[in-house]
C-alpha positions as a Markdown table, in Angstrom:
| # | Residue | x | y | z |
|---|---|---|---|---|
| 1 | Unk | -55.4 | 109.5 | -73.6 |
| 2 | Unk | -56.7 | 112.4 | -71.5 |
| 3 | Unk | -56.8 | 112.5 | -67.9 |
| 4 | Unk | -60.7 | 113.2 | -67.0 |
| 5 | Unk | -60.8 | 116.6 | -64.7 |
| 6 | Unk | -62.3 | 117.0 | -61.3 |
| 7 | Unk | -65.4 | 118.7 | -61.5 |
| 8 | Unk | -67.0 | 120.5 | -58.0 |
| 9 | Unk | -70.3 | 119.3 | -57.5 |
| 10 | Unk | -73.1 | 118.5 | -55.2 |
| 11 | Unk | -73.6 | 115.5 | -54.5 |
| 12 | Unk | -77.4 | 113.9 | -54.2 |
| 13 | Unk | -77.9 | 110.6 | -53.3 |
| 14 | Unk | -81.2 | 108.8 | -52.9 |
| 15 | Unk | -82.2 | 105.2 | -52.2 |
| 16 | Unk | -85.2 | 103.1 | -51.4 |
| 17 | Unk | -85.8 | 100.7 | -48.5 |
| 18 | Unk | -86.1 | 97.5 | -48.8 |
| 19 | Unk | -86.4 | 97.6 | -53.1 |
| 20 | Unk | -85.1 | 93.9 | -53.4 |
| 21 | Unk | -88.1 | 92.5 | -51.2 |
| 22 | Unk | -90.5 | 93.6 | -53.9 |
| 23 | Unk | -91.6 | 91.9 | -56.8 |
| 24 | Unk | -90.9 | 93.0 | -60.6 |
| 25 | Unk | -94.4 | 95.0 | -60.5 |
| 26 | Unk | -93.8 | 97.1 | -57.1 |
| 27 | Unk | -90.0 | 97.7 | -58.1 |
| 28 | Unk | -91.6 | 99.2 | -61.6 |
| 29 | Unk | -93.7 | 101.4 | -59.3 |
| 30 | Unk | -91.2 | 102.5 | -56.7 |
| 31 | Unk | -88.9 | 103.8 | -59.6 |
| 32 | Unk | -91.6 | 105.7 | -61.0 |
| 33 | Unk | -92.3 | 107.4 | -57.6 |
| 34 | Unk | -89.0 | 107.9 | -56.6 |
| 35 | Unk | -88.0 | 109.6 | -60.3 |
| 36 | Unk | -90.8 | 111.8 | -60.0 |
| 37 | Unk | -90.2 | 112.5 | -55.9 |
| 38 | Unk | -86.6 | 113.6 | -56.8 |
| 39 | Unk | -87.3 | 115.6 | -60.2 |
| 40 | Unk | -90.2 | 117.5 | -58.4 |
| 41 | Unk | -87.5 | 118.4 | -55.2 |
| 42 | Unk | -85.0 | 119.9 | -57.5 |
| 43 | Unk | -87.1 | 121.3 | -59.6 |
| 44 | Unk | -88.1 | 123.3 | -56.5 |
| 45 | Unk | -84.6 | 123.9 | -55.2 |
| 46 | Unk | -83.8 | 125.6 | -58.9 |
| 47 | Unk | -81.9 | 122.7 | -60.4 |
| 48 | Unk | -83.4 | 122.1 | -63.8 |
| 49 | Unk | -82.5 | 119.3 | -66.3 |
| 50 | Unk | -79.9 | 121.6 | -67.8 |
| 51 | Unk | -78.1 | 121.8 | -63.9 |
| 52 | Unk | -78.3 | 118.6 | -63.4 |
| 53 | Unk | -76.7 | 114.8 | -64.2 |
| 54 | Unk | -78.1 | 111.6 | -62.9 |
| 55 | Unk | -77.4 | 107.9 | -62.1 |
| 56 | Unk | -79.3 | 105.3 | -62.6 |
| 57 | Unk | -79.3 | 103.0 | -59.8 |
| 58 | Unk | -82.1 | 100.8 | -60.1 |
| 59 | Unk | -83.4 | 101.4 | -56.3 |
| 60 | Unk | -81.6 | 104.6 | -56.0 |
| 61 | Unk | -80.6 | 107.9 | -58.2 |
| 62 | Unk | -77.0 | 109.8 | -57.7 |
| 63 | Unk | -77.3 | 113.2 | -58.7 |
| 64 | Unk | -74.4 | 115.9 | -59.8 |
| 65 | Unk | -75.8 | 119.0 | -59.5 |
| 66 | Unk | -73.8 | 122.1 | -60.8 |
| 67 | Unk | -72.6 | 124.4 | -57.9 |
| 68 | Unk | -74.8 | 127.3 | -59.4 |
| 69 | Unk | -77.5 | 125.9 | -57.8 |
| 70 | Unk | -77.3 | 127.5 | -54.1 |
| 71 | Unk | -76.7 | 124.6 | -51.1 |
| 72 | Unk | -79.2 | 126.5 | -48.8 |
| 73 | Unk | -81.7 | 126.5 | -52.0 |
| 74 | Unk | -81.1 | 122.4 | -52.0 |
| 75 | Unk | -81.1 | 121.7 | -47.9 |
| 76 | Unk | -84.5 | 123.8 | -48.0 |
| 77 | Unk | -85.9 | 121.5 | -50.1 |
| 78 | Unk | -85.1 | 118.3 | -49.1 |
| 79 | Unk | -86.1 | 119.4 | -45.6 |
| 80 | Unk | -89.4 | 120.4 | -46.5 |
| 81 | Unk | -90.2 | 119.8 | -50.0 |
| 82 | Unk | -89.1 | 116.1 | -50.1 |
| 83 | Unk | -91.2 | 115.0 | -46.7 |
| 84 | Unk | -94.0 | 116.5 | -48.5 |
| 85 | Unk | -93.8 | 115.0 | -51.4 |
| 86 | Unk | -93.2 | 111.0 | -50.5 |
| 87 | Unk | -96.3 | 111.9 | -48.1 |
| 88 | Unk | -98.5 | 113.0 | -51.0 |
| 89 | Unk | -97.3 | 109.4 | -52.7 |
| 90 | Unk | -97.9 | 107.6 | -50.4 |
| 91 | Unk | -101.3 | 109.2 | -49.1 |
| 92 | Unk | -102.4 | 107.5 | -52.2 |
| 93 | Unk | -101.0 | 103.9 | -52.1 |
| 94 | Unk | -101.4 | 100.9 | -50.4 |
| 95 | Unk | -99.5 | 99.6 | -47.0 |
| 96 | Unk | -97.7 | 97.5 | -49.5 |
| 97 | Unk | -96.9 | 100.1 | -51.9 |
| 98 | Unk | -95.3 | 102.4 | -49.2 |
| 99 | Unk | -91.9 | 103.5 | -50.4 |
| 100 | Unk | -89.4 | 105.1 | -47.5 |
| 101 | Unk | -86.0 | 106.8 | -48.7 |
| 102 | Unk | -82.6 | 107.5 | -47.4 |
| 103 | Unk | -80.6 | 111.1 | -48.8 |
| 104 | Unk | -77.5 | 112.0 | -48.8 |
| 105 | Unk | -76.3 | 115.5 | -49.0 |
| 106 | Unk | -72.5 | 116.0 | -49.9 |
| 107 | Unk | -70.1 | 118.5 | -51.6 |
| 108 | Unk | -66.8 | 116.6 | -53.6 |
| 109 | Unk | -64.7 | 116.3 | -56.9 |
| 110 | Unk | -66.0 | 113.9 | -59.0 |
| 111 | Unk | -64.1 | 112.8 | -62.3 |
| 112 | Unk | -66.7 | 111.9 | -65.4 |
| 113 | Unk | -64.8 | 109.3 | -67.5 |
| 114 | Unk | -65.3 | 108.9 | -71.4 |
| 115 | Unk | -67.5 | 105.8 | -70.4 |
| 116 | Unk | -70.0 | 108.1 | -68.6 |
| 117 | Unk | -68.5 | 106.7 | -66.0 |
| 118 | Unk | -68.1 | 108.7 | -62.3 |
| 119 | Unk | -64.8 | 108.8 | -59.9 |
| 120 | Unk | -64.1 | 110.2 | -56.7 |
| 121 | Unk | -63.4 | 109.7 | -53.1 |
| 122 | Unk | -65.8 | 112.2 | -52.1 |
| 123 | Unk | -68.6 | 110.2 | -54.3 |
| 124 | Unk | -67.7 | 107.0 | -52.9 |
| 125 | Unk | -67.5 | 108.4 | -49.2 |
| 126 | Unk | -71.4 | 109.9 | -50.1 |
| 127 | Unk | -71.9 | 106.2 | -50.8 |
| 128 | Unk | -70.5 | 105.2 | -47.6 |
| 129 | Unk | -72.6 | 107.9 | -45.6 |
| 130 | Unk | -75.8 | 106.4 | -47.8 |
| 131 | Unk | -75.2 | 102.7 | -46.5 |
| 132 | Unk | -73.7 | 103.3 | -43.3 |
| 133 | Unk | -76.0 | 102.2 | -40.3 |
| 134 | Unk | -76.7 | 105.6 | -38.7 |
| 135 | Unk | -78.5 | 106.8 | -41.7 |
| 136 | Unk | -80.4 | 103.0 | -42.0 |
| 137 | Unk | -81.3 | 102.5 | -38.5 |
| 138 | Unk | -82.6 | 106.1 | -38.4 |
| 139 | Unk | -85.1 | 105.6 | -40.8 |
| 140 | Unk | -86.3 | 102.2 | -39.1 |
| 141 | Unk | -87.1 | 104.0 | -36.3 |
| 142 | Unk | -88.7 | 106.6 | -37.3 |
| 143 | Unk | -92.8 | 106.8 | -38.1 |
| 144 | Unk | -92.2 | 109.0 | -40.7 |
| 145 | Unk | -90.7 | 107.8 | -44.4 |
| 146 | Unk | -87.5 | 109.6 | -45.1 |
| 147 | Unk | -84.2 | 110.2 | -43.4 |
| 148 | Unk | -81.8 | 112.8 | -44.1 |
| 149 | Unk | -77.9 | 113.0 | -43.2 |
| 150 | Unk | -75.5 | 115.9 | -44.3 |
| 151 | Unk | -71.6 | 115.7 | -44.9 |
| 152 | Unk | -69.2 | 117.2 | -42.9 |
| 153 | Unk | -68.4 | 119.9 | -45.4 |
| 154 | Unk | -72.2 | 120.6 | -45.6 |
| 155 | Unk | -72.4 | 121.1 | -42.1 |
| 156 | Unk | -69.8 | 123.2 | -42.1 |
| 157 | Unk | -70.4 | 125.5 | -44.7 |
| 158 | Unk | -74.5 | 125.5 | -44.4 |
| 159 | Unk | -76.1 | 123.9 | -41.8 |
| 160 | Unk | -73.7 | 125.4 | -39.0 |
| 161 | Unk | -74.4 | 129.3 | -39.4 |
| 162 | Unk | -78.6 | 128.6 | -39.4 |
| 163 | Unk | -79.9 | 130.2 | -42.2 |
| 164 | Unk | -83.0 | 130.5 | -42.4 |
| 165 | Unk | -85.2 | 127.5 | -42.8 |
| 166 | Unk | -82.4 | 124.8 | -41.9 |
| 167 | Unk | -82.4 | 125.1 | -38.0 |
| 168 | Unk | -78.9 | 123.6 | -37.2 |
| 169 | Unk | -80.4 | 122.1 | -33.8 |
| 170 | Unk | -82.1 | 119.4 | -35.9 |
| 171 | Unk | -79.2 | 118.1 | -37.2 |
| 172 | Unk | -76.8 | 115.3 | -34.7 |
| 173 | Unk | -73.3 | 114.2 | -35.4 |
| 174 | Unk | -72.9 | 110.7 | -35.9 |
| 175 | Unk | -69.8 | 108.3 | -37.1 |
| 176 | Unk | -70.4 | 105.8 | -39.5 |
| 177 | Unk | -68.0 | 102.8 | -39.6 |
| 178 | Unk | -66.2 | 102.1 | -43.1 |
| 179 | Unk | -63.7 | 100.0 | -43.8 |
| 180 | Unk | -61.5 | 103.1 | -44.5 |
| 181 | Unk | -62.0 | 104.0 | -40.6 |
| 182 | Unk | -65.0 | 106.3 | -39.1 |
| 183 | Unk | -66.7 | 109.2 | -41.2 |
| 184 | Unk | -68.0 | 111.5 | -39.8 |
| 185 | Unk | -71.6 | 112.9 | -40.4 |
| 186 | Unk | -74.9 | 114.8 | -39.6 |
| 187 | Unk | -78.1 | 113.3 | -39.4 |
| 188 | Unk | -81.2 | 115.4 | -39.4 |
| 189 | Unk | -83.9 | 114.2 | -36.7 |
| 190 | Unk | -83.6 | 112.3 | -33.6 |
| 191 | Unk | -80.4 | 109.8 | -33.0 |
| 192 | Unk | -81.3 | 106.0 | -33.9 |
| 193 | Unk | -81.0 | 104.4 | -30.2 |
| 194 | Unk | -78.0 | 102.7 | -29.0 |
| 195 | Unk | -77.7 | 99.0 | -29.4 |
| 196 | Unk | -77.9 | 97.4 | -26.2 |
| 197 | Unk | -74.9 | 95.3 | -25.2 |
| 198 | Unk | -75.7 | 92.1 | -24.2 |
| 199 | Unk | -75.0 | 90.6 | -21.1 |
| 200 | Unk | -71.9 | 88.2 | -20.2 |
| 201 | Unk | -72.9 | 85.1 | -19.5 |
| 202 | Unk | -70.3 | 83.8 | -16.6 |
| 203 | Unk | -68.5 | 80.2 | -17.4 |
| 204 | Unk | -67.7 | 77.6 | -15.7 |
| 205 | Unk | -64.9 | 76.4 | -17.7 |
| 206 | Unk | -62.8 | 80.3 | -18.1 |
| 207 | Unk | -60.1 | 80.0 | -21.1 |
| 208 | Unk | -56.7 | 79.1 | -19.9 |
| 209 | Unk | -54.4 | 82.8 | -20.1 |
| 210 | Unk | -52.3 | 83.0 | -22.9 |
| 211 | Unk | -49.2 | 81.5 | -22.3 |
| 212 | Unk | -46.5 | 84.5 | -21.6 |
| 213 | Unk | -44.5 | 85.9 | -24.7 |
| 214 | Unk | -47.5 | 85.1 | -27.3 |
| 215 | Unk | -49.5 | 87.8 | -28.6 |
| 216 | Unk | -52.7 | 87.0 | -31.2 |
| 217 | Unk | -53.5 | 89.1 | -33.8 |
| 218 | Unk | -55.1 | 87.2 | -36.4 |
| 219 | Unk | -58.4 | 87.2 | -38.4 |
| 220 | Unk | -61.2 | 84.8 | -37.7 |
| 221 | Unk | -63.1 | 84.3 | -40.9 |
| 222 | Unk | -63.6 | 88.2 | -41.5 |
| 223 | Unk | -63.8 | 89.3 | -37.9 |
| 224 | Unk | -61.7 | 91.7 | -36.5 |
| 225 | Unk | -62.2 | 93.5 | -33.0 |
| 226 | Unk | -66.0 | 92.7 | -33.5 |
| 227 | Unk | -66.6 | 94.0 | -36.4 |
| 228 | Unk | -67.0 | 92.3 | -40.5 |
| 229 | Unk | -64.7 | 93.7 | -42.9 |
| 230 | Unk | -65.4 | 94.0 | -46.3 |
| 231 | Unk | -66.8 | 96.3 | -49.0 |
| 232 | Unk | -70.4 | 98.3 | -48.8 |
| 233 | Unk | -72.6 | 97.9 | -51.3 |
| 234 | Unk | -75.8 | 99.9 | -52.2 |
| 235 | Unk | -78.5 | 99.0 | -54.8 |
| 236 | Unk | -78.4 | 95.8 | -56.9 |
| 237 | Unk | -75.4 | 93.6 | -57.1 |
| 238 | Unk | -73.3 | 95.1 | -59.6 |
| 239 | Unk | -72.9 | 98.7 | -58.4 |
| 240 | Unk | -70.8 | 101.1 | -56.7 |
| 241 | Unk | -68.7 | 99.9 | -53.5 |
């Protein structure tokens, strides 16, 4: 059997919020939207069909774009041209129609299997970027529809040496927790705020102190040093983790 090679691509990732609260009508409609959002943004950026392989993920589309197709071209237009275009949509539908998207910029080898199939850490740490909370809680906050975060490669190799049209004082570092550890990103826009930390309540019945020579370091039902572990998930049960 051949080994699939490692291909250099771009990596495009784009979901929807919020897909599985809709109903079998509105989901119809938000794929629509989005398919048309994304074609029209790469068609702009100078990726045509023939430059281009895509995903299906029912609430959200992975693209592999051919490295022809320049990064600055790409960053352009999914700072300006994609904003414009999810406005234009959604000038046009109702408050229940709205549709809101996260993207994912990202550089990577990515293996194409003789299922179709794609592999690759650098495709399943875009993934990772995609669900992480920075990139969620930013586009909560925000009035506007769309949220953008960059990789650490992209930053590096683009949005660090401000070309024209991606001013690099728009884009924040952020770490996004994984169960591989914290990944480091770049998320265009204002920083989601901070969580608050809630306030101890003092008790009146304190925890007796460990009795000398003992030392926990268990797991309480997934927990560990306040946090859940487990997979991330993105789109419909089923899908990439």
């Amino acid at each position: 059997m051949t080994q699939p090679q490692p291909l250099f691509r771009t990596l495009l990732l784009i979901d929807t919020e919020r897909y599985s609260d809709r109903d079998d009508v509105q989901q119809g409609y938000f794929r629509r939207m989005l398919f048309g959002i994304v074609d029209r943004v790469l068609l702009s950026a100078g990726a045509d069909q023939s430059l281009r392989r895509r995903e299906d993920r029912g609430d959200a589309v992975m693209e592999l774009i051919d490295p022809a197709v320049p990064l600055t071209d790409l960053l352009r237009a999914l700072l300006k041209d994609a904003p414009a275009e999810l406005r234009a949509v959604n000038r046009l539908a109702a408050s229940s129609a709205q549709i809101r998207l996260r993207a994912v910029l990202a550089t990577g080898f990515v293996h194409i299997d003789e299922f179709d199939g794609w592999v690759g850490t650098d495709l399943n740490n875009a993934c990772r970027l995609l669900d992480g909370d920075p990139l969620r809680a930013a586009l909560r906050e925000r009035p506007d529809d769309y949220a953008l975060c960059v990789s650490e490669s992209v930053h590096a190799g683009i949005v660090a040496h401000d070309h024209l049209g991606i001013p690099k004082d728009e884009f924040h570092p952020i770490t996004v927790p994984t169960k591989n550890g914290p990944m480091a990103a770049w998320l265009h826009g204002p920083l989601p705020t901070a969580p608050s930390t809630p306030k101890q309540t003092p008790t009146n019945n304190p925890q007796p102190p460990t009795p000398a020579g003992l030392d926990f370091r268990g797991t309480n039902h997934g927990l560990v040093a306040n946090h859940v572990q487990g997979d991330i998930t993105f789109g419909t049960p089923g899908e990439r983790r």
